[in-house]
C-alpha positions as CSV (number, residue, x, y, z in Angstrom):
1,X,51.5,57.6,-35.1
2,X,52.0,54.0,-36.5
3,X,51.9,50.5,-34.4
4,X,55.1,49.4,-33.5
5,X,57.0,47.2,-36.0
6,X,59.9,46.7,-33.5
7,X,60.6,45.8,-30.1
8,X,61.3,49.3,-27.7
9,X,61.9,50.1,-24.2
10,X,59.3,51.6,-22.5
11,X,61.5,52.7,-19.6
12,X,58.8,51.3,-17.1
13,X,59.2,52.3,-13.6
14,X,57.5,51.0,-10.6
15,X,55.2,54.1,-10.4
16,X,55.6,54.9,-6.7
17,X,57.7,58.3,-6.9
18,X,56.9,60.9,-9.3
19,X,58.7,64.2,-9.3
20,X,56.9,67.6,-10.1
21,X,57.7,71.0,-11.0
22,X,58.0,73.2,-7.8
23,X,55.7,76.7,-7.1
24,X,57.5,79.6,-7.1
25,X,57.7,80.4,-3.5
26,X,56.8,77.4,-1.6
27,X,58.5,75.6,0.6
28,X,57.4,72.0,0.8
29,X,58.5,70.2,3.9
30,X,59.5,65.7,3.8
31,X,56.7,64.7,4.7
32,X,54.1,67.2,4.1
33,X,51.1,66.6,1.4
34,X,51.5,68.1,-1.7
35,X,49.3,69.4,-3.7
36,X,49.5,70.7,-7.4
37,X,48.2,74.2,-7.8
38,X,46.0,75.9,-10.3
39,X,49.1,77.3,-12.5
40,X,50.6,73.1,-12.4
41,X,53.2,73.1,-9.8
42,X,53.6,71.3,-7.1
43,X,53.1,73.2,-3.4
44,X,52.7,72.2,0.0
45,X,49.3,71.2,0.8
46,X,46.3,73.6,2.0
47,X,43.1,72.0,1.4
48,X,42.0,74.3,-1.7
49,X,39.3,72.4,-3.4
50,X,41.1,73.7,-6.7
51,X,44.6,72.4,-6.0
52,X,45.0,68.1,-6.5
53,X,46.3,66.1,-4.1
54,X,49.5,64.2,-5.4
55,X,50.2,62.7,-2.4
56,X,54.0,63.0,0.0
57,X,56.5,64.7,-0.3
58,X,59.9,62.5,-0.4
59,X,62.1,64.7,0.6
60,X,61.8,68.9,1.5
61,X,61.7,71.5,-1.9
62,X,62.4,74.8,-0.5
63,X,61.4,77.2,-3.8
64,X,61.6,80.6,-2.1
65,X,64.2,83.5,-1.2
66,X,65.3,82.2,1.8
67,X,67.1,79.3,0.0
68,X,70.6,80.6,-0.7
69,X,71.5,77.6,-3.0
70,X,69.1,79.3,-5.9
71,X,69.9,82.5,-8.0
72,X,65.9,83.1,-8.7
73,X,62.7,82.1,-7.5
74,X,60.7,80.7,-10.5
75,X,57.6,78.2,-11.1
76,X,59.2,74.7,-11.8
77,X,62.5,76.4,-10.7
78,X,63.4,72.8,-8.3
79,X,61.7,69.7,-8.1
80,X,59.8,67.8,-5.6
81,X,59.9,64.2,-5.0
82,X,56.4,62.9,-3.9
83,X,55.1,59.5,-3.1
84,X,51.9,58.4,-4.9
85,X,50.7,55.6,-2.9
86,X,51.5,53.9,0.3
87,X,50.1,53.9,4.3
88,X,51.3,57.0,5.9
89,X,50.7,59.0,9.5
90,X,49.2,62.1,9.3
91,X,47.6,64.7,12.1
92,X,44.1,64.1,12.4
93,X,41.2,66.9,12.9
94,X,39.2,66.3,15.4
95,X,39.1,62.8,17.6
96,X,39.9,60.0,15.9
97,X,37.9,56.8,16.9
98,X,38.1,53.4,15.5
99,X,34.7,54.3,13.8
100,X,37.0,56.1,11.6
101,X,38.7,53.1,9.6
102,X,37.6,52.9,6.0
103,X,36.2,56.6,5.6
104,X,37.3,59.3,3.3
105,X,40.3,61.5,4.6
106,X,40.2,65.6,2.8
107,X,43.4,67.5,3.0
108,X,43.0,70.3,5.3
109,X,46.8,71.0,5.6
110,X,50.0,69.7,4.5
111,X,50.2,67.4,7.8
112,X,46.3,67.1,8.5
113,X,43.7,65.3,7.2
114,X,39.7,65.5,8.5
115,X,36.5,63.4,7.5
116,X,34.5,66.3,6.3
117,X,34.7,67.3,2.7
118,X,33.7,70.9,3.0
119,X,36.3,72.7,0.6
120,X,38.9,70.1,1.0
121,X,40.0,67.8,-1.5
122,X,40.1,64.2,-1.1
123,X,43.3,62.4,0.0
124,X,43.0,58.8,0.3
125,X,41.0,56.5,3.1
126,X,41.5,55.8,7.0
127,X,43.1,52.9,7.4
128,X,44.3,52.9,11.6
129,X,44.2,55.4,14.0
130,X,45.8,56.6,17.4
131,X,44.7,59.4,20.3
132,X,45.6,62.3,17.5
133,X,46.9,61.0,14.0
134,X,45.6,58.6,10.9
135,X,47.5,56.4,8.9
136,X,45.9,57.5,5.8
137,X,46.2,55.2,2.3
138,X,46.5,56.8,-0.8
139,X,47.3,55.6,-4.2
140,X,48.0,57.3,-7.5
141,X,44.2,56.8,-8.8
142,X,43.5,59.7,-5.9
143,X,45.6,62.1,-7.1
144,X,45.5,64.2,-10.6
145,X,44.0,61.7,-12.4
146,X,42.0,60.2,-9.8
147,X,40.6,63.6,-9.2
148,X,40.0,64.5,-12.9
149,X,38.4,60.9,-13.4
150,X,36.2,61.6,-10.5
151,X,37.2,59.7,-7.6
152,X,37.5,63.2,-5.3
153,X,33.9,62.2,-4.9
154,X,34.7,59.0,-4.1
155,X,32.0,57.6,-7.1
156,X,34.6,55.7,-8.9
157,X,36.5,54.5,-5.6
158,X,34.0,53.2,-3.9
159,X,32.8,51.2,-7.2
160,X,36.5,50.4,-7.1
161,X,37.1,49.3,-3.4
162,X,33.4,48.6,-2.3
């Protein structure tokens, strides 16, 4: 492709909202943290150190039979709505403690996040805490490309954000 030779529209966005292609089968609750799967699609959260975090849903995706609204349960069938960055409250694992601020949050479901990597995938960092949730802080660079780039191990995030 040639350089420009004209003014265009880029069609910018402010980059907080991205939609994805639903999983046939999944029902994805506002809210919940969304993963993308192995196959591309978007599906609730479940830790699997193969799926991406994206980040939250916006609003609920219901992509199975129990939705009377669709005709057929496919892959990419509906859309889901998912925040890419911003503070959010989550269920902890475990006790959180104010020792907690600043570490690495992994997904272990689509409403909890825990401090221990194990099979999880990473989510974003602690940034306040109460008896039994986070407010965890994500940002785009955590999820695909984040993760593809790296930062699941937290080497380019902590160069980032040290």
């Amino acid at each position: 492709m040639s350089a420009l030779s004209a003014n265009r529209d880029s069609k910018r966005s402010v980059g907080d909202v991205a939609s994805f292609l639903g999983a046939s089968g999944v029902h994805i609750y506002a809210g919940g943290l969304v993963q993308i799967n192995s196959a591309g699609y978007a599906a609730a959260a479940s830790g699997t150190s193969a799926n991406r975090f994206v980040g939250v849903a916006w609003d609920e995706m219901n992509n199975t039979s129990t939705n009377k609204k669709l005709s057929a349960v496919s892959n990419g069938g509906l859309n889901c709505r998912v925040y890419l960055r911003g503070v959010f409250t989550v269920a902890a694992n475990g006790t959180p403690a104010i020792t907690d601020i600043g570490k690495k949050a992994f997904v272990i479901d689509d409403q909890t996040v825990g401090l221990s990597a194990g099979a999880w995938c990473y989510a974003g960092r602690i940034v306040d805490y109460t008896s039994s949730t986070y407010r965890l802080m994500i940002d785009s660079a955590f999820g695909v490309l984040g993760q593809d780039a790296g930062i699941s191990t937290g080497i380019v995030h902590d160069t980032l954000y040290a």
